[in-house]
C-alpha positions in Angstrom: 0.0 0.0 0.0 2.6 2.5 1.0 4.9 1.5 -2.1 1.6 2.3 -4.0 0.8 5.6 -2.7 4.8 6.9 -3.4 4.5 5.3 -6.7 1.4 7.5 -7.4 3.4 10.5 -6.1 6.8 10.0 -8.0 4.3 10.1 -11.4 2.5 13.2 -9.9 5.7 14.9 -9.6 7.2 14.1 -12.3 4.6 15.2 -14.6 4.0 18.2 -12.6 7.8 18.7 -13.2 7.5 17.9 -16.8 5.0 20.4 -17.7 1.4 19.6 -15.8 0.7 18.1 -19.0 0.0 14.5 -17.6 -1.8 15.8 -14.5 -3.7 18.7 -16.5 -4.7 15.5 -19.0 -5.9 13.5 -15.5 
């Protein structure tokens, strides 16, 4: 569960850091 909810941050990040483009798209 815990792996699962830092998985879920490391892609929030790093498409926030990317460009919001993937968490805009979500």
């Amino acid at each position: 569960m815990f792996i699962s909810s830092c998985k879920r941050l490391r892609i929030m990040k790093g498409a926030e850091a990317k460009g919001l483009s993937s968490g805009a798209s979500r």
